[in-house]
C-alpha positions as CSV (number, residue, x, y, z in Angstrom):
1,X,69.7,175.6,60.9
2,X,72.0,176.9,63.2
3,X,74.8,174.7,65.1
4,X,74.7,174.3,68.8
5,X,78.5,174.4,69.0
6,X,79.5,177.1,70.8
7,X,82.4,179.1,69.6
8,X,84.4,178.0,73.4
9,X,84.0,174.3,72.7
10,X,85.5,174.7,68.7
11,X,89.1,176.5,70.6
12,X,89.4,173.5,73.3
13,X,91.1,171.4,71.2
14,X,93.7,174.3,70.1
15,X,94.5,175.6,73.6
16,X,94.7,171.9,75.0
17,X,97.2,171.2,71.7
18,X,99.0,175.1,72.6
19,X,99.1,174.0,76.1
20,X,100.6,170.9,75.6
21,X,103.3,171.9,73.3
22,X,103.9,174.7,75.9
23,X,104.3,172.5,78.7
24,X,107.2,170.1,76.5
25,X,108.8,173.4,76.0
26,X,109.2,174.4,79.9
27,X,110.8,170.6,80.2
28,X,113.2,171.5,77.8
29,X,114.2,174.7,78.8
30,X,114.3,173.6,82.5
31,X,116.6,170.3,81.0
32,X,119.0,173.1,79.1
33,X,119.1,175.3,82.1
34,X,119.9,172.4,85.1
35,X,122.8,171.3,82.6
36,X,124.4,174.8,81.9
37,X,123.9,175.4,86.0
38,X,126.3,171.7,86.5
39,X,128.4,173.0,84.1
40,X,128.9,176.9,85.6
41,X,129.5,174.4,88.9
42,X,132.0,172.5,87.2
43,X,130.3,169.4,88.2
44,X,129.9,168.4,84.3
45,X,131.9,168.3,81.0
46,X,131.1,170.2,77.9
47,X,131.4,166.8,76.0
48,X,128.5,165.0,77.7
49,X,126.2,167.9,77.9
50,X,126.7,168.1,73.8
51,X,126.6,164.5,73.4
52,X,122.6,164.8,74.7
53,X,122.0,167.1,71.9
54,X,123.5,164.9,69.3
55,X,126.4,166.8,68.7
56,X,129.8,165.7,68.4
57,X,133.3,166.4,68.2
58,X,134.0,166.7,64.2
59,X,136.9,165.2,62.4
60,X,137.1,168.0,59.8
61,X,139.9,170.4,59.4
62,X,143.4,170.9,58.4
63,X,146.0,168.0,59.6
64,X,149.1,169.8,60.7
65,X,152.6,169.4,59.2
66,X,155.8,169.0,60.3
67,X,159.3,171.2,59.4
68,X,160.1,168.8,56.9
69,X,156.8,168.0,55.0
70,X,156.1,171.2,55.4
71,X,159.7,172.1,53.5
72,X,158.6,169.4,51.0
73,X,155.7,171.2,50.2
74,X,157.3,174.9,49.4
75,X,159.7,173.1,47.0
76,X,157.2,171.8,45.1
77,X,154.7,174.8,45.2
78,X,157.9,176.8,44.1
79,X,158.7,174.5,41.1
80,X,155.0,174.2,40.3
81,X,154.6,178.5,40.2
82,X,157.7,178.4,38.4
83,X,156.6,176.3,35.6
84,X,153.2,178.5,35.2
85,X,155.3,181.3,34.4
86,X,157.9,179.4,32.1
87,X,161.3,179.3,34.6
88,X,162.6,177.2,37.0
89,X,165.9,178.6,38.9
């Protein structure tokens, strides 16, 4: 027997789903664009544009030295090479 489904009413529910996701899309891309336009203005910060988007500022990296610890450091790094090869001056 055949089915009295036509093939239009089986691809409603696909374009209404593609439609959908296409119109959240257009939000966020017109969201991203009024943002970077405040920003080009100068009328935002970088920090709470990112902040939206879950990013944030990371705490990773190299801590910097000063003269002395940094003096500290190539004493010890010279004494530790030196001992690898079997003299210390």
């Amino acid at each position: 027997m055949l089915s009295t489904t036509s093939p239009a009413s089986l691809q409603e529910p696909f374009i209404n789903t593609v439609l959908r996701n296409s119109i959240l899309i257009k939000e966020r891309i017109a969201l991203a664009l009024a943002e970077l336009k405040q920003l080009q203005n100068g009328n935002g910060d970088l920090n709470g544009v990112m902040a939206n988007h879950g990013s944030r500022k990371s705490s990773r990296g190299r801590k910097s030295m000063g003269a002395q610890e940094r003096e500290e450091v190539s004493l010890r790094m010279k004494r530790y090479w030196a001992s690898r090869r079997g003299y210390w001056r």
